[in-house]
Structure formats: structure tokens, C-alpha cells
C-alpha atoms as a printed R data frame, in Angstrom:
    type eleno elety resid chain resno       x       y      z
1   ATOM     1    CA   UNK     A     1  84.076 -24.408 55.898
2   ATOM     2    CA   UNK     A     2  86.709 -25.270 57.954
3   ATOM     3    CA   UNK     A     3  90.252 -26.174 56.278
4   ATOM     4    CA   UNK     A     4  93.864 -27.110 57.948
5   ATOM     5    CA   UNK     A     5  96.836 -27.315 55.602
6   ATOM     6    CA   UNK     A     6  98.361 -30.420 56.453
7   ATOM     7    CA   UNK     A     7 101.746 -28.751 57.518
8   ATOM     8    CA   UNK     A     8 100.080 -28.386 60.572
9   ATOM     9    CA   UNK     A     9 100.895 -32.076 61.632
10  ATOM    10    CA   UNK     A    10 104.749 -30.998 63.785
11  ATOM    11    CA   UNK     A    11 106.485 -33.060 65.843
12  ATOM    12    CA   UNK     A    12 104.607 -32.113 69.050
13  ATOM    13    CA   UNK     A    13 101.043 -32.942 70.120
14  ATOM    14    CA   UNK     A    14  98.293 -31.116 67.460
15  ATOM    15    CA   UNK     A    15  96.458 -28.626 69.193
16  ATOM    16    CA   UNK     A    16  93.503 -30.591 69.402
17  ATOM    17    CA   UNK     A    17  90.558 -32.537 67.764
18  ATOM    18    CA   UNK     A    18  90.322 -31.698 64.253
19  ATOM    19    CA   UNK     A    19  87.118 -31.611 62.589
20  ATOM    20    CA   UNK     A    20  87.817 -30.930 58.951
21  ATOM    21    CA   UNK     A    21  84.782 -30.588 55.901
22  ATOM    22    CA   UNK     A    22  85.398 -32.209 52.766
23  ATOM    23    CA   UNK     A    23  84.818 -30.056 49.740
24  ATOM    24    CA   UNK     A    24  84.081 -30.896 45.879
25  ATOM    25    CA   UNK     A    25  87.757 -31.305 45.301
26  ATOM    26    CA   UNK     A    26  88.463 -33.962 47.999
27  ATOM    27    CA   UNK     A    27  85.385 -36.070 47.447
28  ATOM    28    CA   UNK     A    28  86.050 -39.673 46.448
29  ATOM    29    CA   UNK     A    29  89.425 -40.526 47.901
30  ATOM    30    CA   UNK     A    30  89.694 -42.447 50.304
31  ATOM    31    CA   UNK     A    31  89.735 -41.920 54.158
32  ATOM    32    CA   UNK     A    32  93.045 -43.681 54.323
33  ATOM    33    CA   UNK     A    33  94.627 -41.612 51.482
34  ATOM    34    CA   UNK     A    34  92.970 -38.525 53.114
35  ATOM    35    CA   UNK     A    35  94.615 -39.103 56.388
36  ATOM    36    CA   UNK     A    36  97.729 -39.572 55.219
37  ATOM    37    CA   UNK     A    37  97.460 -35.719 53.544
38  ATOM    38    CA   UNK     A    38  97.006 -34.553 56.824
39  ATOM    39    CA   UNK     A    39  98.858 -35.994 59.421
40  ATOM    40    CA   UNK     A    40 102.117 -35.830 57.911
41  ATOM    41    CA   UNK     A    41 104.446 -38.211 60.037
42  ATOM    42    CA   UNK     A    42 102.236 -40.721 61.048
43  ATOM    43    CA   UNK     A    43 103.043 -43.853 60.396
44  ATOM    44    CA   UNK     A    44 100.474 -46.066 58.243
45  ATOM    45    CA   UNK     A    45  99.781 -48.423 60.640
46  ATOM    46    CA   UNK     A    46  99.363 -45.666 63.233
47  ATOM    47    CA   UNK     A    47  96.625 -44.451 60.958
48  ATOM    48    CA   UNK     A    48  94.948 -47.534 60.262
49  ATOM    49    CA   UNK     A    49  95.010 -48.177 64.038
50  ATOM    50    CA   UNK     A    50  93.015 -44.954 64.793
51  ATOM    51    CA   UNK     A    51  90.527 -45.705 62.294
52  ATOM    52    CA   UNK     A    52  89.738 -49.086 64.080
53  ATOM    53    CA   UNK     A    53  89.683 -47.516 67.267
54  ATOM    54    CA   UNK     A    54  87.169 -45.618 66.693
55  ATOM    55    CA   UNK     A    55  89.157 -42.480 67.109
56  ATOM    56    CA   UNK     A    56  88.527 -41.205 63.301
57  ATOM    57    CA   UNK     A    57  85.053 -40.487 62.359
58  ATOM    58    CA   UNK     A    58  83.500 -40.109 59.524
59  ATOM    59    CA   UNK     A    59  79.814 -37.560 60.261
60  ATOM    60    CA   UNK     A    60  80.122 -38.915 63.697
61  ATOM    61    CA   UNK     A    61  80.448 -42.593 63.113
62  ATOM    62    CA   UNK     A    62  82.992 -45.256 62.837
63  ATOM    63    CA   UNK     A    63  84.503 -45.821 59.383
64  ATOM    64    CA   UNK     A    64  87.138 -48.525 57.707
65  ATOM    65    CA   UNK     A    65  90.267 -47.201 55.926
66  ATOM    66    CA   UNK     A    66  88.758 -47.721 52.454
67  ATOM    67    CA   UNK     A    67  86.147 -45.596 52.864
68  ATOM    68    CA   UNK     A    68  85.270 -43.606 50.204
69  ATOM    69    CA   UNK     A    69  84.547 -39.295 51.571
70  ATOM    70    CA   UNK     A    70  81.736 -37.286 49.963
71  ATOM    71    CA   UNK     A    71  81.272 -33.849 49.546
72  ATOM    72    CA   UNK     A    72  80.176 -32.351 52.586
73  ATOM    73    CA   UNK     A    73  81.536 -35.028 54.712
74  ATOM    74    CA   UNK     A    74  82.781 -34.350 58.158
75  ATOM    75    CA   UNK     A    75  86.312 -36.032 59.230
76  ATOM    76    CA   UNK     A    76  87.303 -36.295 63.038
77  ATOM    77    CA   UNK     A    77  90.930 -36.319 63.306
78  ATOM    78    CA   UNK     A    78  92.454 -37.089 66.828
79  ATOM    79    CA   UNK     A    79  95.321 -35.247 68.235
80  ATOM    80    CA   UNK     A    80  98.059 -37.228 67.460
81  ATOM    81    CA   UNK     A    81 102.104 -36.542 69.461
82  ATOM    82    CA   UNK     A    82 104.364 -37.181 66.451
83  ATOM    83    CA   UNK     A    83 107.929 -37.355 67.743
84  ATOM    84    CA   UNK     A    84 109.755 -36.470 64.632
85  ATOM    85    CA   UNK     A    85 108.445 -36.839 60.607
86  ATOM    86    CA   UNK     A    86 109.185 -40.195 59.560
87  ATOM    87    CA   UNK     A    87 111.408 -40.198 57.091
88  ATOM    88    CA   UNK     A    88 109.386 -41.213 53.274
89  ATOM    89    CA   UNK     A    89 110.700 -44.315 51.850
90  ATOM    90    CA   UNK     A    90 113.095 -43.487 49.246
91  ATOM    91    CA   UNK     A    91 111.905 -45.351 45.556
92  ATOM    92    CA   UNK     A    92 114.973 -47.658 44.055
93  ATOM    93    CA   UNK     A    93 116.204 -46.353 40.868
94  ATOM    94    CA   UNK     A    94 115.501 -50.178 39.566
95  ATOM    95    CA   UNK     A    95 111.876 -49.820 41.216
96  ATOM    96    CA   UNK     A    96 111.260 -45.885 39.621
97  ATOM    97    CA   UNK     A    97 112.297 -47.434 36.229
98  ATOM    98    CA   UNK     A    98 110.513 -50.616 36.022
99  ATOM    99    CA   UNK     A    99 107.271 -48.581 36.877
100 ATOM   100    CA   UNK     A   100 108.027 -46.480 34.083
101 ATOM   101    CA   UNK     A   101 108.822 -48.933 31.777
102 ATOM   102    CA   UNK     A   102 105.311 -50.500 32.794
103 ATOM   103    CA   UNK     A   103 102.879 -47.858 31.974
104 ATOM   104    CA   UNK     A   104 100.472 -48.633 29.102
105 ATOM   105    CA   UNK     A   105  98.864 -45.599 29.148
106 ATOM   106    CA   UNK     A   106  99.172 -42.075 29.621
107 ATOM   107    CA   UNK     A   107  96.907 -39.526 29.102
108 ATOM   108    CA   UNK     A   108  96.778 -36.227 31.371
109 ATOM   109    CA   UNK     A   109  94.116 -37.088 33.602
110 ATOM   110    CA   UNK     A   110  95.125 -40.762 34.223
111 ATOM   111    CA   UNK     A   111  97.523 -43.612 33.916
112 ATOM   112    CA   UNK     A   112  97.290 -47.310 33.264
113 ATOM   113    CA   UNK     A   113 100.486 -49.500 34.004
114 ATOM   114    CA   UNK     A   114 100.697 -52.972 34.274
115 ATOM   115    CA   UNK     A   115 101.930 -53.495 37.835
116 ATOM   116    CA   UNK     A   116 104.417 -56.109 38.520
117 ATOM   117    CA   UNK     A   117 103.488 -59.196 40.869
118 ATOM   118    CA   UNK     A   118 104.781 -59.048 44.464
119 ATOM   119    CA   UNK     A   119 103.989 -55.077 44.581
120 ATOM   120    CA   UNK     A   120 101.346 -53.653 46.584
121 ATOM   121    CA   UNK     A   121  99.519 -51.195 44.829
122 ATOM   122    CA   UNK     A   122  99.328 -49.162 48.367
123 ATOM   123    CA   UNK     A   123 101.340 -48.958 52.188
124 ATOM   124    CA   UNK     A   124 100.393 -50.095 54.635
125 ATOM   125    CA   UNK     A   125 100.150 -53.381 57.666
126 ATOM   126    CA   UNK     A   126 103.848 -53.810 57.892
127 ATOM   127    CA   UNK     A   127 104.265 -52.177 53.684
128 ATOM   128    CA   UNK     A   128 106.082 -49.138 53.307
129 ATOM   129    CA   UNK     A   129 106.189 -48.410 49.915
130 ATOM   130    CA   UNK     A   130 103.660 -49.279 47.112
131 ATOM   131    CA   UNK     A   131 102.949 -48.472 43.568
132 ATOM   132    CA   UNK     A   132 100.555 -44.895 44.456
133 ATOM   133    CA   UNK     A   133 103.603 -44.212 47.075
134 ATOM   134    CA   UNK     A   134 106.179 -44.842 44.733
135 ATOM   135    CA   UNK     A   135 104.850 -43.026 41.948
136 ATOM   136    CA   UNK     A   136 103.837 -40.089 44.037
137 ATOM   137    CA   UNK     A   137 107.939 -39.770 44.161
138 ATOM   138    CA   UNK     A   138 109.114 -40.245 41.035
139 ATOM   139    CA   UNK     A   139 106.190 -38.205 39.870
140 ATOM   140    CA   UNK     A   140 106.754 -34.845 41.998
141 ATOM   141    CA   UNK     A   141 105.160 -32.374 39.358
142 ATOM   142    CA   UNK     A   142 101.657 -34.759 39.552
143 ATOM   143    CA   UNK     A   143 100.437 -33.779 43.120
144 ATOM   144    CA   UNK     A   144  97.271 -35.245 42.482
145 ATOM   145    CA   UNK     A   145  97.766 -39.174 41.747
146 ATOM   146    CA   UNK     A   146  95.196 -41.994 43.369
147 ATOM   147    CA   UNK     A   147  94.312 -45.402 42.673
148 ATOM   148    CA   UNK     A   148  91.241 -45.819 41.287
149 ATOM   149    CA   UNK     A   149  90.926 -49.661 41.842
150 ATOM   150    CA   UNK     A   150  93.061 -52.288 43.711
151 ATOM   151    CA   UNK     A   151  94.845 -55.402 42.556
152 ATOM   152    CA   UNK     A   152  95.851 -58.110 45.091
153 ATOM   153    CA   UNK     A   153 100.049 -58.262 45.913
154 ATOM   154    CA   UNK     A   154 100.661 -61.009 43.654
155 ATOM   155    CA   UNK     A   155  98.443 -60.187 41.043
156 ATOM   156    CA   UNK     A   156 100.070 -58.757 38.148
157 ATOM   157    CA   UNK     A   157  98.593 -56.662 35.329
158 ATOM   158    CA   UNK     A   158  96.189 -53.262 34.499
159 ATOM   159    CA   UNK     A   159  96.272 -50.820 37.430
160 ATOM   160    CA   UNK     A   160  94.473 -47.495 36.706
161 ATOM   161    CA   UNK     A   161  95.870 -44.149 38.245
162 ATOM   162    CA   UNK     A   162  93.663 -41.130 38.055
163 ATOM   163    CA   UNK     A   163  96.396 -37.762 38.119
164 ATOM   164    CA   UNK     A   164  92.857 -35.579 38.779
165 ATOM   165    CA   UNK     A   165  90.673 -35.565 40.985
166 ATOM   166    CA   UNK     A   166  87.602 -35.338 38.187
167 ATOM   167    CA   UNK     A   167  88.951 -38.348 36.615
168 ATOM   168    CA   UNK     A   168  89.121 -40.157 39.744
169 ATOM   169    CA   UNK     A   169  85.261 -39.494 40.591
170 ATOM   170    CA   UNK     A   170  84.351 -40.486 37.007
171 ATOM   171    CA   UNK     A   171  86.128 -43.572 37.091
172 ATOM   172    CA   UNK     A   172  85.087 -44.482 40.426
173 ATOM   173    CA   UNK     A   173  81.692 -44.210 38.915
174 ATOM   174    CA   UNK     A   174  82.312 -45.926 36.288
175 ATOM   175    CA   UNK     A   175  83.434 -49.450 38.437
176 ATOM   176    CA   UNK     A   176  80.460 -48.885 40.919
177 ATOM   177    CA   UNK     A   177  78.022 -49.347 38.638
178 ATOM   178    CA   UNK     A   178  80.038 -52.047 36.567
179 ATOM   179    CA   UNK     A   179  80.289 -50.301 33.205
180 ATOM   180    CA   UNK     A   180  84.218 -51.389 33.658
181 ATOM   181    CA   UNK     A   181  85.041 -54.547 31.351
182 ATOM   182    CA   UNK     A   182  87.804 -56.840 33.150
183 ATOM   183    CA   UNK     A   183  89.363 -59.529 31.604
184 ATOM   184    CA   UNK     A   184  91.666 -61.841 33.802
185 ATOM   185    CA   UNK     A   185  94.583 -64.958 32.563
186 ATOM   186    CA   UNK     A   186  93.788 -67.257 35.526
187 ATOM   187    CA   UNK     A   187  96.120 -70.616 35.198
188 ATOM   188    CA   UNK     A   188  93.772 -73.011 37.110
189 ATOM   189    CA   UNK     A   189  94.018 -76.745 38.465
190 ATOM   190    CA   UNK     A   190  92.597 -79.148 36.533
191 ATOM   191    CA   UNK     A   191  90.248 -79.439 33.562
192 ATOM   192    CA   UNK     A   192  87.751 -76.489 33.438
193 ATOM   193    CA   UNK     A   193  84.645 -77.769 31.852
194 ATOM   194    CA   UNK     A   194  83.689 -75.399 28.554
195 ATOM   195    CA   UNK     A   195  80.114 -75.608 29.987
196 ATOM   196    CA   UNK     A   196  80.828 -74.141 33.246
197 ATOM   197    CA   UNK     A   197  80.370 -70.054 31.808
198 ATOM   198    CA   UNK     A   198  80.324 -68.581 35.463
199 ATOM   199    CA   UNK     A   199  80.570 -69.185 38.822
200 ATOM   200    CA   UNK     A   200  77.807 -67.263 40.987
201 ATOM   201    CA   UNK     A   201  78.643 -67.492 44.858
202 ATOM   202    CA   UNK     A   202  78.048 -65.165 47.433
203 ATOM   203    CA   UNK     A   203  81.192 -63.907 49.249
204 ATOM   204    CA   UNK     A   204  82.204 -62.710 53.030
205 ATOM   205    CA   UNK     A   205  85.171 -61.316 54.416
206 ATOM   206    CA   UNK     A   206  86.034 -63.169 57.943
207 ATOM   207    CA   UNK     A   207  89.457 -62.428 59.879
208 ATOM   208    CA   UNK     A   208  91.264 -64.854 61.437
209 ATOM   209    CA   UNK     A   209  92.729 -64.688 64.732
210 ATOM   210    CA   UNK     A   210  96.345 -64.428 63.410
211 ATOM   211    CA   UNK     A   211  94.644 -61.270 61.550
212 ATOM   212    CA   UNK     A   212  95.082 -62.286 58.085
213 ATOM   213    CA   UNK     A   213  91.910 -61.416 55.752
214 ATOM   214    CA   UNK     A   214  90.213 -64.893 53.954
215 ATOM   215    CA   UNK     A   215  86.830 -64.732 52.011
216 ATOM   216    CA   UNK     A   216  84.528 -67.988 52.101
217 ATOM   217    CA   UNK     A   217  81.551 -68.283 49.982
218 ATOM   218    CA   UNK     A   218  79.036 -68.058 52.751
219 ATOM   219    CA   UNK     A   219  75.024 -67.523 52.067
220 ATOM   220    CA   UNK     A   220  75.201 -64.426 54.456
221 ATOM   221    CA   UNK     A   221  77.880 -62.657 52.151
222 ATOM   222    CA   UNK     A   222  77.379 -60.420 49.114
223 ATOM   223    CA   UNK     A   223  76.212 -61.580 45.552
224 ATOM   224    CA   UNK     A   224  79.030 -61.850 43.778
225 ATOM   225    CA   UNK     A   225  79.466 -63.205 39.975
226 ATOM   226    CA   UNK     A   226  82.227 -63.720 37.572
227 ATOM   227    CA   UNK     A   227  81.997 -65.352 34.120
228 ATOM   228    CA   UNK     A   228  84.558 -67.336 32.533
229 ATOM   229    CA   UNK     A   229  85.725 -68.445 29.246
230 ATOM   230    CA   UNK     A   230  88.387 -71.456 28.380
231 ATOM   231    CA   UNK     A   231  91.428 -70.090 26.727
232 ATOM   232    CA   UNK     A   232  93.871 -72.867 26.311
233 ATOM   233    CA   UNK     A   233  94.018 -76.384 27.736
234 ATOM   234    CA   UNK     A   234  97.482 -78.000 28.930
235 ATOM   235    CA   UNK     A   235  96.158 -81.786 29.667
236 ATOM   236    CA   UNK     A   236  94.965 -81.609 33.823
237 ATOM   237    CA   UNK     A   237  95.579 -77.830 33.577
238 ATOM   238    CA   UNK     A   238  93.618 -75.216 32.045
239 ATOM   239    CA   UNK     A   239  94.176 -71.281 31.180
240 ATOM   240    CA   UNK     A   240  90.566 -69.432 31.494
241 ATOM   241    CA   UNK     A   241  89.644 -65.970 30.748
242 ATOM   242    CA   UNK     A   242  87.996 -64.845 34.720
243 ATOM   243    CA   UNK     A   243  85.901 -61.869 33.887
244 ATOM   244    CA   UNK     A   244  83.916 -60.305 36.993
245 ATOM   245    CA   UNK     A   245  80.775 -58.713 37.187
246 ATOM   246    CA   UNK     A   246  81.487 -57.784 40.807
247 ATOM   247    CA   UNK     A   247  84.338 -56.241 42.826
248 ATOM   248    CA   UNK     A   248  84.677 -58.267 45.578
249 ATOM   249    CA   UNK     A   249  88.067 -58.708 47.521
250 ATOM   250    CA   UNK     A   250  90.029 -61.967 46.258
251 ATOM   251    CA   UNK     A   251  86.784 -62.873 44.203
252 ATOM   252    CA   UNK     A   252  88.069 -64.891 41.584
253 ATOM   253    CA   UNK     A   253  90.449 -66.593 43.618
254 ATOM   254    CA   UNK     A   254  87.562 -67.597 45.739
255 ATOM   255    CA   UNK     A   255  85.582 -68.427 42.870
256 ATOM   256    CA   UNK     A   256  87.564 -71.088 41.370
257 ATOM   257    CA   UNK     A   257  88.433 -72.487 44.463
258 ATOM   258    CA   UNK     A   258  84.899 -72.859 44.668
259 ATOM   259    CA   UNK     A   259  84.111 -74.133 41.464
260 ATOM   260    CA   UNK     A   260  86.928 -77.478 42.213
261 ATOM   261    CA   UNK     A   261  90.084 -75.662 40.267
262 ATOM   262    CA   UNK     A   262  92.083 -72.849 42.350
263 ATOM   263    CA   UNK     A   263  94.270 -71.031 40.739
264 ATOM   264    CA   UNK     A   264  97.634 -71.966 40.670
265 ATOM   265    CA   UNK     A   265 100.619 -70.336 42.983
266 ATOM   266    CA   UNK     A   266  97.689 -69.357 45.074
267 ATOM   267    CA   UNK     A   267  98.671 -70.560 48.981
268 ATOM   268    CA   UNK     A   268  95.960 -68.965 50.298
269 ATOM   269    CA   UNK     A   269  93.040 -70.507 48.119
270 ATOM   270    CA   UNK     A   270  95.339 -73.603 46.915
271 ATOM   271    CA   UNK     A   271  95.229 -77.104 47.322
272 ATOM   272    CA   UNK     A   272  97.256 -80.045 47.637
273 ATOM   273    CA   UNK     A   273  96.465 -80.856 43.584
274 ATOM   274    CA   UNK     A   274  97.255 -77.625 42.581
275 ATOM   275    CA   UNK     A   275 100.604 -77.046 45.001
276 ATOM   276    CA   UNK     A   276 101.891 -80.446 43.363
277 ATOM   277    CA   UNK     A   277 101.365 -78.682 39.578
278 ATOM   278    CA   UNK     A   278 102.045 -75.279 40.307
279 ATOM   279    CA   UNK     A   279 105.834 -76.863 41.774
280 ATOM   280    CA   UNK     A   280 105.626 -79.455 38.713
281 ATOM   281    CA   UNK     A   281 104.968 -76.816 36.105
282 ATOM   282    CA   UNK     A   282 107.800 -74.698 37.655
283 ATOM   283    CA   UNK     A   283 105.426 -71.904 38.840
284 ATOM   284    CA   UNK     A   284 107.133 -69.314 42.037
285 ATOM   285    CA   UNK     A   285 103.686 -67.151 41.813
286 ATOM   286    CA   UNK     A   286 100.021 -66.821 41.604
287 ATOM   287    CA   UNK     A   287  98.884 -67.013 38.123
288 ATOM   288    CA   UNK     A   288  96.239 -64.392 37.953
289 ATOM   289    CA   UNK     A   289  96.889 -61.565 35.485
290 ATOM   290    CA   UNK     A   290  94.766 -58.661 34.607
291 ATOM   291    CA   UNK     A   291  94.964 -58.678 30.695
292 ATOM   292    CA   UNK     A   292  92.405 -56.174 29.982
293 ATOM   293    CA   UNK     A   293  90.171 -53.353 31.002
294 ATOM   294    CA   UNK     A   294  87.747 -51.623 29.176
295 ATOM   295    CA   UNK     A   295  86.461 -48.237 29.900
296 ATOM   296    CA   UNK     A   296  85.221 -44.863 28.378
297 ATOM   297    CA   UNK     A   297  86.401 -41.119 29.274
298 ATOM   298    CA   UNK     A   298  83.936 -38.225 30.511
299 ATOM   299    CA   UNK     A   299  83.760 -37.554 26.878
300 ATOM   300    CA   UNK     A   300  82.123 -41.061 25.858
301 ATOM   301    CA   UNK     A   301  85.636 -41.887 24.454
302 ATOM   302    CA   UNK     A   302  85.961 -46.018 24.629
303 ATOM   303    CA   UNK     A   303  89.500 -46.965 25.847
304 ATOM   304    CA   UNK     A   304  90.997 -50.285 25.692
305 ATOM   305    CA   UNK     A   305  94.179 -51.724 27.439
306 ATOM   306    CA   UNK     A   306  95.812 -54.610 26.837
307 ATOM   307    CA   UNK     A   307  98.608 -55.956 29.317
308 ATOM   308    CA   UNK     A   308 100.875 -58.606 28.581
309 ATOM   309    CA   UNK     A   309 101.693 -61.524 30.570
310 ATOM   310    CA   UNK     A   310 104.916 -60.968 32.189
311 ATOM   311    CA   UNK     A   311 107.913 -62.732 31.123
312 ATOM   312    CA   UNK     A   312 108.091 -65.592 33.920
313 ATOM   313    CA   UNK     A   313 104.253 -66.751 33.468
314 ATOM   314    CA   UNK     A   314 105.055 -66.868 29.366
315 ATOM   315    CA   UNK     A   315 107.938 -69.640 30.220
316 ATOM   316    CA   UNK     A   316 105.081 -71.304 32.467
317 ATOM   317    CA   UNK     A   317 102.768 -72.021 29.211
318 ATOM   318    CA   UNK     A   318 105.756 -72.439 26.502
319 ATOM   319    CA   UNK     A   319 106.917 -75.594 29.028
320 ATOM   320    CA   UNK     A   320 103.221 -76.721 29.006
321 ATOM   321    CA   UNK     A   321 102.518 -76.440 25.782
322 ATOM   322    CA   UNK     A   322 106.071 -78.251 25.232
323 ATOM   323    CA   UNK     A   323 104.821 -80.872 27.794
324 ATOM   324    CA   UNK     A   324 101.471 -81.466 25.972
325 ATOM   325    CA   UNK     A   325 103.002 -81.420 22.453
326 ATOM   326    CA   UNK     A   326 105.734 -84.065 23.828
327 ATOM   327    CA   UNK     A   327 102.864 -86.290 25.305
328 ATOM   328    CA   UNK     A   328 101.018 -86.159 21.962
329 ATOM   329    CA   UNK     A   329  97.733 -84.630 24.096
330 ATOM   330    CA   UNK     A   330  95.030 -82.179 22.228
331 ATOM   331    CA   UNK     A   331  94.009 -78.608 23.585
């Protein structure tokens, strides 16, 4: 098997091609995350650039940056001239604390925290630091943190971080074959009718020419399904419980855009009913929360975490409550 220790990425050209195995240990990360082990230096967007190139390959073929490796897999890995190692971003003492003070759960195989809105969970396109980055710094003696799902930017809520690498694979498991129970808060536009349970729609990723990523409900896409539950009504507004049986990108977002009632804060999935309440309501994000995930442990253990809504989208539903209690309306 061949190996490289990832020192080997210096500030001059790398010797060569690299064409590196991937063993037991490194299976299930992904190609993105491996990368960035071994070419030290490299800017992400450098990396993510290769990979749509065509330059990185995965047994000989093209691969995307989220990617997950097998055992056994083979990597290409371009030489790459690295003028100096780009500095690391340095974490924010205010950043390293509020991610401390956010974790829900810590066990020594994994994390849970519930990750603030307007954080990405990873670098990346223009993002230098993001919640696996960050804690990968103020966590030193953990070498072996990865996400094992992803939450959009402005999504808020349960994030789980495996800290080994058998966790990770088991995990990963366990949300590929949907044995993961996720409960979302979704503020939505309008009045969501009690009989509408879920919202079945088939989903595909287009790019637009400005390269940001949308997802349309599109008959060519894939099956995608997410069940839904009132939770509170403010008159024209309603709180629902989003709880999908798929893990598509931006699929509940989609979903009640779909269904007549996006989600409110949402610009990319909005309209102009829902921009009028979210600014009415006094709303400066998207209102999409992950309140709850439900999982078991290698060992058949069940685990349950609850996050709670952060401070800003409590004021949101205390005024609306105040608002419907003032206009003498019923939930």
C-alpha cells in the first residue's frame, strides 16, 4: 500500500502525481476533508478547483468534493507549486467559546452542538473558517474530528461531530439508510393546513450562471419526502414540525416553497408574502432550526438530543403570540 505523510506538501512543486490507497482507517471521509490532510497549504478553493477539473481522481474517474472514499479506494493527487503554507485562520476567543458553550453532547467518540445560524459547518467557496475548522483548533488533543452530516449557513441547531473514525462510519450508516430521526422548527408563511402530513416532491440540484446552487422540484430529480406536523399557529403564520425522510440539499426549504408556504427569512426560497411577514414579524434570519435528532450507538444505545431555539427566534414567537393574543385570534 502506498502511504505519504502529508508533511510532504512544501512550498515548492511536489515531486509528482500522487497516487495514494485508502485504508480501513480513512474510509468514509470525505474527498474534500481528505485533501485537505494532504496538501497542506492549499487553499480550499484551490482544492475544490482541482476536483472540478478533473485533476483529482477517485479509481480513475472524476469525483465531486463530497465524495465519500472507501476502503481500497485509489486517490490521484496532482502536483501542486505551493508558494508558502497559508497561514490557518486563527478561531476568536468569542467564536472558541460560544462553540463550547453550544455543545449538547459529549461522549468520547462524538459530539453534538447546536451550531449557531450564519456559521458554516465547513470552509470553503470564499469561507475560511467553519465549525469542523474551528473546532479542529480549539480541540488540538482530538486529531480525529469530522462532520458527520451538514446543516445549511443559516440553519441553526443539532450538528453531529464524530472524534473517531469508527463512529464516523457508523453514523454515516446510520443517515444512509435513514434510521436517523430529524425533527425541524420551520416558521412558515401562511396557514399550513393540519391535513397536509407531507410534502413528496422530487428534487434536482441546477447551478446558475452566477454559480450559486438552487434546487427545483423537477420530475427528473431524486425522490425526496419530508413529513410535517403543525406546532403552533400565529393567525397567517404557522410554526410546523419539518421532519425528513430524505437528505436532500435545501430539502425542506424547497418543500414548503413547494407546498404554497416558504419558510420565513428564507431569500433564496422566499416570496413577496413571506418577505413582507418575515420584516413585519421582526425576523433578520431563516427560521429553520434543527430541534432534534434521534440516533443509537454501535452498542444499540438510543440517544436523543434536544436543541433549543436560539434566543432571537424565541422573541420572534413571544411577539406573535403577543400579536395574536392582542387581536383576540385562536391557535
Amino acid at each position: 500500500m502506498m502511504r505519504q505523510n502529508s508533511s510532504e506538501s512544501t512550498p515548492a512543486a511536489s515531486a509528482g502525481v500522487r497516487r495514494l490507497t485508502i485504508d480501513a482507517d480513512q474510509a468514509g471521509q470525505r474527498l474534500d476533508n481528505y485533501l485537505s490532510s494532504r496538501m497542506k497549504g492549499v487553499p480550499k478553493s484551490r482544492l475544490y478547483r482541482l476536483v472540478r477539473k478533473g485533476e483529482v481522481r477517485v479509481n480513475g474517474k472524476r469525483a465531486k468534493p463530497d465524495t465519500r472514499l472507501e476502503n481500497g479506494d485509489l486517490v490521484r493527487i496532482p502536483p501542486v507549486r505551493v508558494r508558502e503554507s497559508a497561514p490557518e485562520p486563527n478561531v476568536p476567543d468569542k467564536l472558541a467559546q460560544k462553540l463550547e458553550q453550544a455543545i449538547l453532547l459529549e461522549t468520547p467518540a462524538l459530539l453534538v452542538l447546536n451550531k449557531p445560524s450564519g456559521l458554516a459547518v465547513h470552509g470553503g467557496s470564499g469561507i475560511n473558517l467553519g465549525v469542523i475548522e474551528a473546532l479542529r483548533k480549539i480541540r488540538p488533543d482530538v486529531p480525529g474530528l469530522e462532520l458527520v452530516h451538514r446543516l445549511d449557513r443559516d440553519t441553526s441547531g443539532c450538528l453531529v461531530v464524530a472524534k473517531k473514525r469508527s463512529m464516523l462510519r457508523h453514523l454515516h450508516a446510520q443517515f444512509r439508510d435513514d434510521k436517523v430521526q430529524k425533527t425541524y422548527q420551520a416558521l412558515v408563511a401562511g396557514r399550513w393546513p393540519a391535513r397536509r402530513q407531507s410534502v413528496a416532491a422530487p428534487l434536482k440540484k441546477n447551478e446558475l450562471k452566477s454559480g450559486e446552487r438552487v434546487v427545483r422540484v423537477s420530475q427528473d430529480g431524486k425522490a425526496s419526502l419530508t413529513n410535517y406536523k403543525v406546532e403552533s399557529r400565529f393567525g397567517d403564520i404557522t410554526l410546523v414540525q419539518a421532519m425528513p425522510k430524505t437528505g436532500r440539499t435545501h430539502q425542506i426549504r424547497v418543500h414548503c416553497q413547494y407546498a404554497g408556504h416558504p419558510i420565513m427569512g428564507d431569500p433564496k426560497y422566499g416570496d413577496d408574502r413571506s418577505e413582507q411577514q418575515t420584516k413585519d414579524a421582526g425576523l433578520k434570519r431563516l427560521f429553520l432550526h434543527a430541534a432534534r435528532l434521534e440516533f443509537a450507538l454501535p452498542d444499540g444505545e438510543e440517544v436523543v438530543v434536544n436543541a433549543p431555539l436560539a434566543p432571537e427566534l424565541k422573541t420572534v414567537l413571544k411577539g406573535l403570540a403577543q400579536r395574536r393574543s392582542d387581536n383576540g385570534q385562536n391557535s
